[in-house]
KOLLUM-27590 format. One record per residue: residue number from 1; residue in three letters; x, y, z of N, C-alpha, C in turn. Coordinates in Angstrom, 1 decimal. Atoms other than C-alpha are relative to their C-alpha. Last residue first. Layout:
N
[NUM,Ala,[X,Y,Z],[X,Y,Z],[X,Y,Z]]
...
END
This chain:
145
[145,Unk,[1.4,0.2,0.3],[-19.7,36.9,0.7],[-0.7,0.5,1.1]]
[144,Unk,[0.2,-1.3,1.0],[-16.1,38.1,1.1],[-1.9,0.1,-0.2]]
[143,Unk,[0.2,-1.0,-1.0],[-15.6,35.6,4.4],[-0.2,1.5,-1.1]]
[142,Unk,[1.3,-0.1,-0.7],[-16.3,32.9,2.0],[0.0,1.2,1.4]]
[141,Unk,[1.0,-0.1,0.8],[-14.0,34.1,-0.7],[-1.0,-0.6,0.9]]
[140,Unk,[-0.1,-1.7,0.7],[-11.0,34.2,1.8],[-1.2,0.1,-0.6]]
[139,Unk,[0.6,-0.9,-1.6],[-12.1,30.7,4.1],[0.1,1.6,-1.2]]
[138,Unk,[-1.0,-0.7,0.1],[-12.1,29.0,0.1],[0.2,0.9,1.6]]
[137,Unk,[0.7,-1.2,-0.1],[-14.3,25.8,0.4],[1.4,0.9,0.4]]
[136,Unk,[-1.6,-0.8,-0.3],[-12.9,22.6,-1.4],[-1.1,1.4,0.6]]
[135,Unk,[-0.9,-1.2,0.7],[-16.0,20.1,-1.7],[1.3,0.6,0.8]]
[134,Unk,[1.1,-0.5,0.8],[-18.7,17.5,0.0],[0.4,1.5,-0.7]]
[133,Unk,[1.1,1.0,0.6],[-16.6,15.0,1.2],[-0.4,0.8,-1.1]]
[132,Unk,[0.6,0.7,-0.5],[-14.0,17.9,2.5],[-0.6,-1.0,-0.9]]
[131,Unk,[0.1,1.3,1.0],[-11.0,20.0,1.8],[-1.1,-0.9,1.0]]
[130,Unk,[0.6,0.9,-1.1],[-11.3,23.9,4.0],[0.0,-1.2,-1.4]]
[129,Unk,[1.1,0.4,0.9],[-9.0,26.2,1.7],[-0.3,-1.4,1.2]]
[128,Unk,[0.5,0.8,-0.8],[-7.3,29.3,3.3],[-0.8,-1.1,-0.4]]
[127,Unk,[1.4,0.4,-0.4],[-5.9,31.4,1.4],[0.3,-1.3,1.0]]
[126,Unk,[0.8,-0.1,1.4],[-2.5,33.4,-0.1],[-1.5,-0.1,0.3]]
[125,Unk,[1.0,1.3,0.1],[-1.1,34.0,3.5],[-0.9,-0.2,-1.2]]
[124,Unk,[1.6,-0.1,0.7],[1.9,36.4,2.8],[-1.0,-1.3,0.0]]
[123,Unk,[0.4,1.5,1.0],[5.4,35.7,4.2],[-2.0,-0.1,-0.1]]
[122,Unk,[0.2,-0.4,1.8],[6.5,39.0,5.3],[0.2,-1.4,-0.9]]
[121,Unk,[-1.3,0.9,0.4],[7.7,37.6,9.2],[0.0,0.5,-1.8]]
[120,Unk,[-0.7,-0.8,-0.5],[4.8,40.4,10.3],[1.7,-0.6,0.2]]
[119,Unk,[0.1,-1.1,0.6],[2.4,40.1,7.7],[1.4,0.1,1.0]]
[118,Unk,[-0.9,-0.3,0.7],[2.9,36.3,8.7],[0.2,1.3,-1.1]]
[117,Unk,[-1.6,0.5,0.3],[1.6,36.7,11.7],[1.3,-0.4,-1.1]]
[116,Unk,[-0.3,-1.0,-0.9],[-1.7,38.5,11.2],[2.0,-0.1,0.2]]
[115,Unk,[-0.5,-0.5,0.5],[-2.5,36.1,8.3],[1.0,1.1,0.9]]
[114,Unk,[-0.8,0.7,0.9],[-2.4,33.1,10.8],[0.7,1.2,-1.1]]
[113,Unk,[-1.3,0.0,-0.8],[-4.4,35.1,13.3],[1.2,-0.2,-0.8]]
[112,Unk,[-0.2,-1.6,-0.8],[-6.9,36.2,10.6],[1.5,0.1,0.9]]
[111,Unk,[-0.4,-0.3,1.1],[-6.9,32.4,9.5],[0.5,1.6,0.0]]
[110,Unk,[-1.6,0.8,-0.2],[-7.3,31.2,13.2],[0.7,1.0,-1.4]]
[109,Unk,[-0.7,-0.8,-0.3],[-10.2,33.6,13.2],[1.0,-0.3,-0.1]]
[108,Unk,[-0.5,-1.4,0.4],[-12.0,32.4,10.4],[0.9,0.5,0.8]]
[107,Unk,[-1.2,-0.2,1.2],[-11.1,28.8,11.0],[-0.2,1.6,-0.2]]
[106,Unk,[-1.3,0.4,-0.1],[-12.9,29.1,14.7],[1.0,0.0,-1.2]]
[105,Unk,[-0.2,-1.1,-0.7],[-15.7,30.6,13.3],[1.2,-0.2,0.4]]
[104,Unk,[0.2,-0.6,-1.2],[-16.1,27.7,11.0],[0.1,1.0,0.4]]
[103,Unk,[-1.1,-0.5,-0.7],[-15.6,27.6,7.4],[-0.9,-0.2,1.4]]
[102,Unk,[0.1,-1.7,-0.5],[-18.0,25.4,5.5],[0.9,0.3,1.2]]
[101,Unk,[-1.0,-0.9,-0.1],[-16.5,22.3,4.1],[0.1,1.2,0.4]]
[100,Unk,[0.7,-1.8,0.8],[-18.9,20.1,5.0],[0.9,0.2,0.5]]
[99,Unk,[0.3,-0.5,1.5],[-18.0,16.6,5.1],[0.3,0.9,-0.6]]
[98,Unk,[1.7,0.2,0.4],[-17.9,15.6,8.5],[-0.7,0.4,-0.9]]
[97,Unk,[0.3,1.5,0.4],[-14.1,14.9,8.1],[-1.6,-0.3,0.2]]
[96,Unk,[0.8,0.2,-1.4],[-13.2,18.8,8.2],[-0.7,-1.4,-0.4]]
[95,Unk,[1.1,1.1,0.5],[-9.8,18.7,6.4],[-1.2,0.6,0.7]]
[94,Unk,[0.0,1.0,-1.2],[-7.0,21.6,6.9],[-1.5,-0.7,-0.9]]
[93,Unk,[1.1,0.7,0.5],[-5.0,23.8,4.1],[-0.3,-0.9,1.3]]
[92,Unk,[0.4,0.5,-1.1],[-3.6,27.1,4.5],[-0.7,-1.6,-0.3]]
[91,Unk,[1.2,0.6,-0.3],[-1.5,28.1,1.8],[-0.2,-0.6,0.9]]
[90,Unk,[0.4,1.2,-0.1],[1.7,30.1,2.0],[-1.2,-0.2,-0.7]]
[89,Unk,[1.3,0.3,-0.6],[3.9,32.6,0.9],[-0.8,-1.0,0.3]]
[88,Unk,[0.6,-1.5,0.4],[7.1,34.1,-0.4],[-1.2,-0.1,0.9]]
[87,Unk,[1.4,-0.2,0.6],[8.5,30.5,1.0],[-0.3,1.6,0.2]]
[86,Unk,[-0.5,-1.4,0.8],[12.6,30.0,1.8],[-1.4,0.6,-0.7]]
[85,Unk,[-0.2,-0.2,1.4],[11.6,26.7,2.5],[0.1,1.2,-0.6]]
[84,Unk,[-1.4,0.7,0.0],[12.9,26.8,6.1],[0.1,-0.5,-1.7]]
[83,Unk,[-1.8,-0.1,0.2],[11.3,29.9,6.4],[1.1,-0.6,-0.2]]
[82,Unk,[-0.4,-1.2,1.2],[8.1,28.4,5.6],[1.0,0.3,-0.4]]
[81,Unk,[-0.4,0.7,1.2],[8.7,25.8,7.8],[-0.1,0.6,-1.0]]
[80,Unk,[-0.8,0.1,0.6],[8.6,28.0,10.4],[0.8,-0.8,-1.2]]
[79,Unk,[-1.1,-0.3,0.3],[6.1,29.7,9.7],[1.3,-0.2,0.0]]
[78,Unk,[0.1,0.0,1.3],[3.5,27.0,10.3],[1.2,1.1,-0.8]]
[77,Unk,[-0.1,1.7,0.5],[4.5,25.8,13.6],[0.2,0.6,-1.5]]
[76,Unk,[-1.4,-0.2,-0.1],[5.4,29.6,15.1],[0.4,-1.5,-0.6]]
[75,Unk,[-1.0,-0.6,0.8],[2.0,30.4,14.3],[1.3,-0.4,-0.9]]
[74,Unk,[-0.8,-1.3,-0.1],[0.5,27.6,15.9],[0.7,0.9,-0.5]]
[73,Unk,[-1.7,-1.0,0.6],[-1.7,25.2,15.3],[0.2,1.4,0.4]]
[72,Unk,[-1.4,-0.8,-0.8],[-3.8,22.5,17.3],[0.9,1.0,-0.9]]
[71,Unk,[-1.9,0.7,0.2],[-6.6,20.8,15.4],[0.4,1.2,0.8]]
[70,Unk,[-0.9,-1.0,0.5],[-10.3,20.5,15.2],[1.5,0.0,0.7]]
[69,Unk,[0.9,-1.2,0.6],[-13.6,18.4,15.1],[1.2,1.0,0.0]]
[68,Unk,[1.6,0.3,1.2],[-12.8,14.6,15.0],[-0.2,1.3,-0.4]]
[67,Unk,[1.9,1.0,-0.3],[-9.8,15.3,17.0],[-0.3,0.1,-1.6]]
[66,Unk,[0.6,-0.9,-1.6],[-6.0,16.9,16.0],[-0.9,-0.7,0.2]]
[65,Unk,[1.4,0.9,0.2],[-3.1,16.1,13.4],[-1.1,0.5,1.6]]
[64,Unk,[0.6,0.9,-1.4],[-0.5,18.9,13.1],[-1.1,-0.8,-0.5]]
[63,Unk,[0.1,-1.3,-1.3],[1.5,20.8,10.5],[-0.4,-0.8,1.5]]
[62,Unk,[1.0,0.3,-1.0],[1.7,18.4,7.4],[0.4,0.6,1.2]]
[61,Unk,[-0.8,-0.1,-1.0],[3.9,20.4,4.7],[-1.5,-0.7,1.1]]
[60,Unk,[1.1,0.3,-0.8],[3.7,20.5,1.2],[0.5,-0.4,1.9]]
[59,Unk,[0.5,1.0,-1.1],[6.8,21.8,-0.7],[-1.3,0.1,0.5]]
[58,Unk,[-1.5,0.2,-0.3],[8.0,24.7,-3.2],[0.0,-1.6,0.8]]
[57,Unk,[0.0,1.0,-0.6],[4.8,25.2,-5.6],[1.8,-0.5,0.9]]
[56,Unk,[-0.3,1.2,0.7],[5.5,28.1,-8.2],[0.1,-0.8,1.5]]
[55,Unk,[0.5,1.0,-0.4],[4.4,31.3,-6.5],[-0.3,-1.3,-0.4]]
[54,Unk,[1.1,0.5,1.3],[6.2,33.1,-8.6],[-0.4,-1.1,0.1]]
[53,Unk,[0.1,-1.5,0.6],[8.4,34.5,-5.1],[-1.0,-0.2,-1.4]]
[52,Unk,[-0.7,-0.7,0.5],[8.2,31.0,-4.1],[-0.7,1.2,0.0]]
[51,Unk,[0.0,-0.5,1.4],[5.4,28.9,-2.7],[1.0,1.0,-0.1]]
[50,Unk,[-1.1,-1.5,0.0],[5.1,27.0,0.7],[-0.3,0.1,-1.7]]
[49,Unk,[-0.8,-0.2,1.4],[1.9,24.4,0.9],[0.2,1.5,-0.2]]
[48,Unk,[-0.3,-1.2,0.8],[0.6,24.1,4.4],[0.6,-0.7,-1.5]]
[47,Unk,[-1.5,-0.4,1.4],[-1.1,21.8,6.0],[0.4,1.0,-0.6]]
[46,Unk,[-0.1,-1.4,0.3],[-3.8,21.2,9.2],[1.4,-0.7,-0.7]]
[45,Unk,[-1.4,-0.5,0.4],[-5.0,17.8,9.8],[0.0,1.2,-0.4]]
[44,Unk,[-0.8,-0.7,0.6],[-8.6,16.4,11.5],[1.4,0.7,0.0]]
[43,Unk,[-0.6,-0.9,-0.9],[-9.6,13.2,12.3],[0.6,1.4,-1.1]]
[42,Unk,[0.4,0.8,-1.3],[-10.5,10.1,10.7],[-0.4,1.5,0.5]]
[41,Unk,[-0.5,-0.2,-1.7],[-9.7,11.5,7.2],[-1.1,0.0,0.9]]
[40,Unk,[0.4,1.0,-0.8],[-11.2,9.2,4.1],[0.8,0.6,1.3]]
[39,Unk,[0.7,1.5,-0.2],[-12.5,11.3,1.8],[0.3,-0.7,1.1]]
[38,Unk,[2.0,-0.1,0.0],[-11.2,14.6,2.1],[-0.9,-0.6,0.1]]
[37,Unk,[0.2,-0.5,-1.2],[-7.4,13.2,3.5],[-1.7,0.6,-0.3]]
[36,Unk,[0.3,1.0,-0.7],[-7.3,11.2,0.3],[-0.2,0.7,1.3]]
[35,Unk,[1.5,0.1,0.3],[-8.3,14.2,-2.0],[0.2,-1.0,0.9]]
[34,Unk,[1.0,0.0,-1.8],[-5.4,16.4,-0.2],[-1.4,-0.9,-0.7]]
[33,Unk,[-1.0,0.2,-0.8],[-3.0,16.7,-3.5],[-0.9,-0.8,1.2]]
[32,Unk,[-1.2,0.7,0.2],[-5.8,17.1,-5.9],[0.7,-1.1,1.3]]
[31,Unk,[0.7,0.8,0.1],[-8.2,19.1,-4.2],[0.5,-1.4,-0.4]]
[30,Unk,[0.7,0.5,-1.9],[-5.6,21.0,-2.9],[-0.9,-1.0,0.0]]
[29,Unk,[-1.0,1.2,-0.6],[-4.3,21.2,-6.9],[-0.4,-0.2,1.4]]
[28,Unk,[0.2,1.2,0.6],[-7.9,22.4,-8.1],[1.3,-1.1,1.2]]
[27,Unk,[1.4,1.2,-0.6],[-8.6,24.6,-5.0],[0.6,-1.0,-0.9]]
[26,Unk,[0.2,0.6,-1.2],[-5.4,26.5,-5.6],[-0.8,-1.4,0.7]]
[25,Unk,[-1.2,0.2,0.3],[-5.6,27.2,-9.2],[0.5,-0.8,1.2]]
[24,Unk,[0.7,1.5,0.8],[-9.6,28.2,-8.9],[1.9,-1.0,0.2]]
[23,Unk,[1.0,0.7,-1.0],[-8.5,30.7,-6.1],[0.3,-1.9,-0.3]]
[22,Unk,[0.9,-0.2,-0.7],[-5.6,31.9,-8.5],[-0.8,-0.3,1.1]]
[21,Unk,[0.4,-1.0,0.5],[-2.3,31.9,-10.0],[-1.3,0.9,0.6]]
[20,Unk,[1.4,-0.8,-0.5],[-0.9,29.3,-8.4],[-0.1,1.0,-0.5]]
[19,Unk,[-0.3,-0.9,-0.3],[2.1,28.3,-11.2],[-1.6,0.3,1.3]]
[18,Unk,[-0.7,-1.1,0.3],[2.4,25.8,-13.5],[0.8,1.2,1.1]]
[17,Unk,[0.4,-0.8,0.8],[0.7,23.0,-11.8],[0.9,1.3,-0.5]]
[16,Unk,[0.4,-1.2,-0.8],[2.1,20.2,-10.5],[-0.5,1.2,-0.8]]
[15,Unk,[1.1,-0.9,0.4],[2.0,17.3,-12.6],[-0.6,1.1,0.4]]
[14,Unk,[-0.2,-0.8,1.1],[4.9,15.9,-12.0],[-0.3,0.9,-0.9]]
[13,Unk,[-0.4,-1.4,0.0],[4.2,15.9,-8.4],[0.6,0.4,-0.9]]
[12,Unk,[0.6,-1.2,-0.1],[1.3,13.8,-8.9],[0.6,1.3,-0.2]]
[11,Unk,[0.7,-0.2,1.5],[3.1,10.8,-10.8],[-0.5,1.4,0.6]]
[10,Unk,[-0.8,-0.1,1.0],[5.4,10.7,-7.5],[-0.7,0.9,-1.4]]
[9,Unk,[-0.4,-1.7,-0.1],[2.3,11.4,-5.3],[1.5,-0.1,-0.7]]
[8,Unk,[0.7,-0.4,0.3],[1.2,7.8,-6.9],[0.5,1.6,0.1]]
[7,Unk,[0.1,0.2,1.4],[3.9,6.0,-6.9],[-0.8,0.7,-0.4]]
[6,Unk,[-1.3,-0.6,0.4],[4.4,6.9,-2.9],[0.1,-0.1,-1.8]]
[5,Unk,[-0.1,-1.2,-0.2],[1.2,5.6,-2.4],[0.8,1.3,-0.8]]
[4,Unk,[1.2,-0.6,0.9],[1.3,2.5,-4.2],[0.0,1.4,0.5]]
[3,Unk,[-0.5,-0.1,1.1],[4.7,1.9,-2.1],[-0.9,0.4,-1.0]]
[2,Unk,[-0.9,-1.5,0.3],[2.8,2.4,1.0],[0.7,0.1,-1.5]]
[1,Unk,[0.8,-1.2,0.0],[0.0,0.0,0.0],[0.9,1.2,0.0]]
END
């Protein structure tokens, strides 16, 4: 099974995408990268994916694992692996394994907090994208609505 795995995000990360460019660009590869954690996470994970200066894809990064309903992170978790890929900026990515991808209250603020801190290391939070059963939800474009 591991070796299937590993063959598989092989072939995946050939196929990285060009470049994030947007929302949609984001969601597809999160969707992508994170579709086994949408479907079949127990529990939920928080991740990042660093990005260059042309926001070309640098690494993925598991952050913490947590309950059924939410996770542990810290600033000082997610930045620093930023800094240790030399990342322009991030992506936020975490599961909710009861489907629905709608933001919580708790992700909006984390996401706030999250941007808050790295305005202040100058590593830019691109988004926030909730992966679930029942879709990719953006926290940025749902706190615009």
């Amino acid at each position: 099974i591991e070796l299937g795995r590993r063959v598989v995000e092989a072939g995946s990360q050939r196929e990285r995408p060009a470049g994030i460019k947007s929302t949609e660009d984001a969601v597809r590869f999160c969707r992508e990268k994170f579709a086994r954690l949408a479907a079949d996470g127990a529990q939920e994970e928080f991740h990042i994916v660093t990005l260059d200066a042309k926001n070309q894809i640098v690494n993925t990064h598991r952050v913490s694992m947590g309950l059924l309903d939410q996770t542990l992170v810290h600033p000082r978790e997610i930045f620093r692996l930023a800094i240790k890929d030399a990342a322009k900026s991030v992506i936020l990515v975490h599961n909710h394994p009861s489907g629905d991808p709608t933001p919580s209250e708790q992700d909006r603020v984390l996401t706030e907090r999250l941007e808050q801190a790295g305005r202040t290391v100058d590593i830019q939070v691109l988004d926030h994208l909730i992966v679930a059963r029942n879709g990719t939800v953006s926290v940025r474009e749902f706190r615009g609505r």
